[in-house]
C-alpha positions as CSV (number, residue, x, y, z in Angstrom):
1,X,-8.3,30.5,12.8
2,X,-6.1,27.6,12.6
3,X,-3.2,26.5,15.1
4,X,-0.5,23.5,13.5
5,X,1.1,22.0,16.2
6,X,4.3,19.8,17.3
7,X,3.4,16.0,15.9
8,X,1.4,14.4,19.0
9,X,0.7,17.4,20.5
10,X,-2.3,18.6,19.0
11,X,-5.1,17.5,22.0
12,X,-2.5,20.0,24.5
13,X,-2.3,23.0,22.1
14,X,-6.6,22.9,21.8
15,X,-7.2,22.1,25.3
16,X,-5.3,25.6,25.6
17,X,-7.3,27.3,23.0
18,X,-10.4,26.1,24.3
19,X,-9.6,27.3,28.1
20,X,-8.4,30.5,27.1
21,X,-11.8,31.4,24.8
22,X,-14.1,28.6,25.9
23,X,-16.7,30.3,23.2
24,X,-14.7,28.9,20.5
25,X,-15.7,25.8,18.6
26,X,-12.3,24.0,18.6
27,X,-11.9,21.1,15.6
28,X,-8.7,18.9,16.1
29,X,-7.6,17.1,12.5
30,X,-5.2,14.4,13.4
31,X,-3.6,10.7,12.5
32,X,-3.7,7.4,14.1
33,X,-0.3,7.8,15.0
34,X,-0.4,10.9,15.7
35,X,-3.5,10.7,18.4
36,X,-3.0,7.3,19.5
37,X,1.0,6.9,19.6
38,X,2.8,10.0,20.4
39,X,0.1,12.0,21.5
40,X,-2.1,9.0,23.4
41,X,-1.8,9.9,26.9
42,X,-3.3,13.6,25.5
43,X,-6.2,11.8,23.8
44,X,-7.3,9.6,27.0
45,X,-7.2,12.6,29.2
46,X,-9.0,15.0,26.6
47,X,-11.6,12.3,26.6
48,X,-11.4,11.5,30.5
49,X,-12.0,15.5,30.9
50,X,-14.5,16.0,28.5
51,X,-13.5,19.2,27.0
52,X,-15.5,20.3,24.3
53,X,-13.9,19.8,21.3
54,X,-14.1,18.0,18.3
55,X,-11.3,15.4,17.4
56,X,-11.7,13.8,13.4
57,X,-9.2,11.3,13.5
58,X,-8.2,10.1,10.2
59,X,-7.6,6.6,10.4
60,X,-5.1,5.1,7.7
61,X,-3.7,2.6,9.6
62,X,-0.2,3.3,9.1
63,X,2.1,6.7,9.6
64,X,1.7,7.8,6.2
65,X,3.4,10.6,5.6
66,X,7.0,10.0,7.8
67,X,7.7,6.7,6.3
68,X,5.4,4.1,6.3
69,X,5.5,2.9,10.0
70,X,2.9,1.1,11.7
71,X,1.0,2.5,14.4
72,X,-1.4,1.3,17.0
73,X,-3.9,1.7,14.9
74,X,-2.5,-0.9,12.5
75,X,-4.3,-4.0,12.1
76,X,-2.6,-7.0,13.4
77,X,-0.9,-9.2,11.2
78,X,-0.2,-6.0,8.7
79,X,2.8,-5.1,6.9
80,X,4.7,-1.6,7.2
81,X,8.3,-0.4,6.8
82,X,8.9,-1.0,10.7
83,X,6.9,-4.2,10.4
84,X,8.4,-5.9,6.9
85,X,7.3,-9.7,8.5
86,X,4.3,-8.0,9.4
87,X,2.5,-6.8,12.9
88,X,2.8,-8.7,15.8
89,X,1.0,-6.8,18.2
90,X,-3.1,-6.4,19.1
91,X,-4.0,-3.1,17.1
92,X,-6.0,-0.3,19.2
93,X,-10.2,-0.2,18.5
94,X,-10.0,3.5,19.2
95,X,-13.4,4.2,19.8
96,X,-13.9,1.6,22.4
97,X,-10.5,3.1,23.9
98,X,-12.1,7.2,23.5
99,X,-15.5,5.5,25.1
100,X,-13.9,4.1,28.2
101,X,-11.5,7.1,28.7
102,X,-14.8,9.3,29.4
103,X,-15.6,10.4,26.0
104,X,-19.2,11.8,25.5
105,X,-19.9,11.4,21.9
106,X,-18.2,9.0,19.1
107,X,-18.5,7.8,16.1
108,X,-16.8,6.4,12.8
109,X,-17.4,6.7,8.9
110,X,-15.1,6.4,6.4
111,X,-14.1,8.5,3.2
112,X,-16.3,6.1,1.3
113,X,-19.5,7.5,2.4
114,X,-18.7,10.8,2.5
115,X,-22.0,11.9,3.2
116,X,-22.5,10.1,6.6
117,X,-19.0,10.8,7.3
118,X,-19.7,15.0,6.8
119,X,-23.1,14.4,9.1
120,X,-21.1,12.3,11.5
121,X,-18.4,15.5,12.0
122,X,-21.3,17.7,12.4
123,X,-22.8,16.1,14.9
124,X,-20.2,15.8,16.7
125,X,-19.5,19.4,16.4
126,X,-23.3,20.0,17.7
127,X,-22.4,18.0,20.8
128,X,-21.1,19.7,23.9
129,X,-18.6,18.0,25.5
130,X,-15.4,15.8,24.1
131,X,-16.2,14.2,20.2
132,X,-14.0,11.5,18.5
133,X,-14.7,10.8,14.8
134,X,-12.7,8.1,13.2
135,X,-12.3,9.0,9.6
136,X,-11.4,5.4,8.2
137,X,-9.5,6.3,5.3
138,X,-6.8,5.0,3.0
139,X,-3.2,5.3,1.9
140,X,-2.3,3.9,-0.7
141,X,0.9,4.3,-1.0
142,X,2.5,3.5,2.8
143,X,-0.1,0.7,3.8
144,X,-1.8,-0.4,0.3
145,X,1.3,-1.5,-1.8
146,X,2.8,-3.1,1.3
147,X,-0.5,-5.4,1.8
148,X,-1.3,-5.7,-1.8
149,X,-4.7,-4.0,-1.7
150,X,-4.3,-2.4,-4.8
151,X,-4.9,1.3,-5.6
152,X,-6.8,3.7,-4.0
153,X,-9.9,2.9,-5.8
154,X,-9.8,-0.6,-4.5
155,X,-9.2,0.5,-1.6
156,X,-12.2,2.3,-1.2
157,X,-14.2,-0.3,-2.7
158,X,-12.7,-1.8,0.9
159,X,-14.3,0.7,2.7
160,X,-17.6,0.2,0.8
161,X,-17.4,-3.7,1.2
162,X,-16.5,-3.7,5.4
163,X,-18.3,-1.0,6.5
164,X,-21.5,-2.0,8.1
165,X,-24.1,1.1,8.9
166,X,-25.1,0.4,12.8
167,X,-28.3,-0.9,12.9
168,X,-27.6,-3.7,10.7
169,X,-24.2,-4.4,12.9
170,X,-26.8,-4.6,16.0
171,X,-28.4,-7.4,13.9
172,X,-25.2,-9.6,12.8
173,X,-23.9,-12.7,14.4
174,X,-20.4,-12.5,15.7
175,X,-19.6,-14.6,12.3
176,X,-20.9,-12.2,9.7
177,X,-19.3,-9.2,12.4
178,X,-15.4,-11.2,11.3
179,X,-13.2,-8.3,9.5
180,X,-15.9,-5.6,9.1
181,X,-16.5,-3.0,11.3
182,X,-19.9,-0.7,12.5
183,X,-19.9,3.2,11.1
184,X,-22.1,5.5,12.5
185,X,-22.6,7.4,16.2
186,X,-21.2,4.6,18.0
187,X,-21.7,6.2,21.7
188,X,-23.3,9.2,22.9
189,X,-24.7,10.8,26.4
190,X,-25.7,14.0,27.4
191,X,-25.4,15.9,30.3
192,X,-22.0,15.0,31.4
193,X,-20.6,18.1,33.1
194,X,-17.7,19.7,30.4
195,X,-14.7,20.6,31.6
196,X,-14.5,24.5,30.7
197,X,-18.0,24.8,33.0
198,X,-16.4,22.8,35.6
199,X,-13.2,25.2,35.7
200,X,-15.3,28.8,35.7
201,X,-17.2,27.3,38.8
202,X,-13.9,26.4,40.4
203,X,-12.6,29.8,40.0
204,X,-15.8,31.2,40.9
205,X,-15.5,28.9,44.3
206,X,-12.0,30.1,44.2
207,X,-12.7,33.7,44.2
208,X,-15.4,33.6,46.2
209,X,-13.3,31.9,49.4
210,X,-15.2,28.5,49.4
């Protein structure tokens, strides 16, 4: 039940799966660098189609297991090995990207509240159409030493402390909004037509002559 593809290539392989057995639920697990680097032209298009999958996007802000590189998903002004005098350029906010590219449902938690963040997932499973999930979690290791934020308990004491559920972010003044960020379904609509529908009526039209 489980396909591991090339590194930014993940969106491609499940838009396969998913036209080939559109009965499947299909779950992509993937990286900031890995959705948004590499493989962003796949995520835009996924989202501009509005296939029906699931995409849980774990958001580390850093390539954290090929070496420590930033991505666009690193926050400006950062430090990583390809960034030692720190980031330069204006980090992606990828649900605002996933939102204008056509997708139908996202949202964001973090590993903090793992709670929200499981309901979050399954929601987004629940929807029908294309579902982003940013998973803000943390590595220790490739981004935490290299901006001093201590271990990975402090770091998710981070989480805890700049996370703001969304209907108290509704309610904060661009001031008190400064270096914290909303969790929670971010964007949704329904009745969007999804892609796999769209394609059996084409072939239908296509087979019938029209």
């Amino acid at each position: 039940n489980t396909v591991h593809s090339a590194h930014g290539r993940a969106l491609p392989v499940a838009t396969g799966v998913k036209l080939a057995d559109p009965g499947l639920t299909v779950i992509v697990v993937t990286g900031d660098g890995d959705a948004t680097a590499i493989g962003g032209n796949h995520l835009i298009h996924a989202a501009r189609r509005n296939i029906d999958m699931t995409v849980v996007l774990y958001n580390n802000s850093i390539y954290g297991m090929t070496g420590g590189q930033y991505s666009p998903l690193t926050p400006t002004g950062s430090k990583a090995t390809t960034a030692p005098y720190a980031t330069i350029e204006q980090d992606f906010n990828v649900a605002e990207l996933v939102k204008a590219a056509g997708a139908t449902f996202v949202a964001r938690g973090t590993t903090f509240h793992a709670q929200i963040l499981t309901d979050l997932i399954a929601k987004g499973i629940e929807h029908k159409g294309f579902s982003l999930i940013e998973a803000v979690t943390a590595c220790p290791i490739s981004y935490g030493r290299q901006n001093k934020m201590g271990g990975p308990a402090d770091m998710m004491k981070w989480q805890r402390d700049h996370a703001v559920p969304l209907a108290a972010w509704d309610k904060m003044t661009e001031e008190q909004k400064a270096g914290k960020f909303p969790i929670g379904v971010l964007y949704q609509v329904e009745g969007r037509q999804e892609y796999t529908a769209a394609y059996d009526e084409l072939i239908a039209r296509a087979q019938g002559g029209k």
